[in-house]
C-alpha positions in Angstrom: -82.8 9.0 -90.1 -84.9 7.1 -92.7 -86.6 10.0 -94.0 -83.4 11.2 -95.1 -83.0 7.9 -97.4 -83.2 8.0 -101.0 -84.7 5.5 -102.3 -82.3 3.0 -104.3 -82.6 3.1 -108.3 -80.4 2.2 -110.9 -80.0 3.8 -113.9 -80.2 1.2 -116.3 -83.6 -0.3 -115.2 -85.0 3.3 -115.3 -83.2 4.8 -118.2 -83.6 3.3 -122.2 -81.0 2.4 -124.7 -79.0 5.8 -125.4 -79.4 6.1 -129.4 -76.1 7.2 -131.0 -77.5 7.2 -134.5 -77.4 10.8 -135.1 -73.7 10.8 -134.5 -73.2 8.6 -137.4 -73.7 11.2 -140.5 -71.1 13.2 -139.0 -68.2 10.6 -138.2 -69.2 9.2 -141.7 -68.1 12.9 -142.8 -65.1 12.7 -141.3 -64.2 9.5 -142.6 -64.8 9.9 -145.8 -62.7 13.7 -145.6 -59.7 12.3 -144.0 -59.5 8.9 -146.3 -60.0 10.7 -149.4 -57.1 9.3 -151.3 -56.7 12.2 -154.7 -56.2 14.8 -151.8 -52.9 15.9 -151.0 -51.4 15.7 -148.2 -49.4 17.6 -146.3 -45.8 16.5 -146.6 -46.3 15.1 -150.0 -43.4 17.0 -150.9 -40.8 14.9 -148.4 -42.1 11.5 -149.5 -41.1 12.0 -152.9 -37.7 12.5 -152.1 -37.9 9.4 -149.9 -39.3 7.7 -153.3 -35.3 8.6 -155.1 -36.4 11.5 -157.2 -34.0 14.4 -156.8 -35.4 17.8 -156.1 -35.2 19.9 -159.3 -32.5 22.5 -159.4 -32.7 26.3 -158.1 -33.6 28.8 -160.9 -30.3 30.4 -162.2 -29.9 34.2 -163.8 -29.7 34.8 -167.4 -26.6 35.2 -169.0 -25.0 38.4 -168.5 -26.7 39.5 -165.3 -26.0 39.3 -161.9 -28.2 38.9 -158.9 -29.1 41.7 -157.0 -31.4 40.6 -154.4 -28.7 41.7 -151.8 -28.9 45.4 -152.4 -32.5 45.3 -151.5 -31.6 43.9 -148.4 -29.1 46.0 -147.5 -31.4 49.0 -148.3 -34.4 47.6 -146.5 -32.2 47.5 -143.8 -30.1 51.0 -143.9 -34.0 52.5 -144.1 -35.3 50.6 -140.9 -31.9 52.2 -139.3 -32.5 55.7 -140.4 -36.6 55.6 -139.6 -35.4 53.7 -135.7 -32.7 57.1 -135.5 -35.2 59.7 -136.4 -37.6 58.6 -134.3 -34.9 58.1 -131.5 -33.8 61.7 -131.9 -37.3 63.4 -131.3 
C-alpha cells in the first residue's frame, strides 16, 4: 500500500508566478477598438430620435407621375406563378 502513494506536492511551492504580460497588447487592442469614441455605433440612428429630432420625410414623386413600384410586383409575382406551373406540368 505505500508504494502506491504519491508523494504530496503543491503546486504553488513548485510552480513560478504565471506571467500574463503577453495578454496585455491584445486586451489593450480591444480596448482601445471598442472605446473609440468618432466610431459609429450601431443604433446611432434610434438615439437621435430619442434626442427630439424628427426623422426626415419619405421621398415623394415628381409632379405629374405616379408610382409604379406595384406593377413590378405584381409581375415579379405572375412570372414566379407561371415558371412554378410549367415546371408543375412536366
Amino acid at each position: 500500500m505505500e508504494e502506491n502513494k504519491k508523494p504530496e506536492t503543491t503546486s504553488q511551492q513548485d510552480s513560478a508566478p504565471v506571467d500574463y504580460s503577453h495578454y496585455m497588447g491584445t486586451l489593450n487592442r480591444i480596448y482601445r477598438r471598442n472605446n473609440n469614441p468618432k466610431k459609429k455605433r450601431l443604433g446611432d440612428g434610434i438615439t437621435s430620435l430619442k434626442q427630439e429630432q424628427k426623422p426626415t420625410a419619405p421621398a415623394k414623386p415628381e409632379n405629374g407621375k405616379k408610382d409604379h413600384s406595384f406593377l413590378i410586383t405584381l409581375a415579379v409575382s405572375i412570372a414566379i406563378i407561371l415558371i412554378l406551373w410549367v415546371i408543375k406540368m412536366f
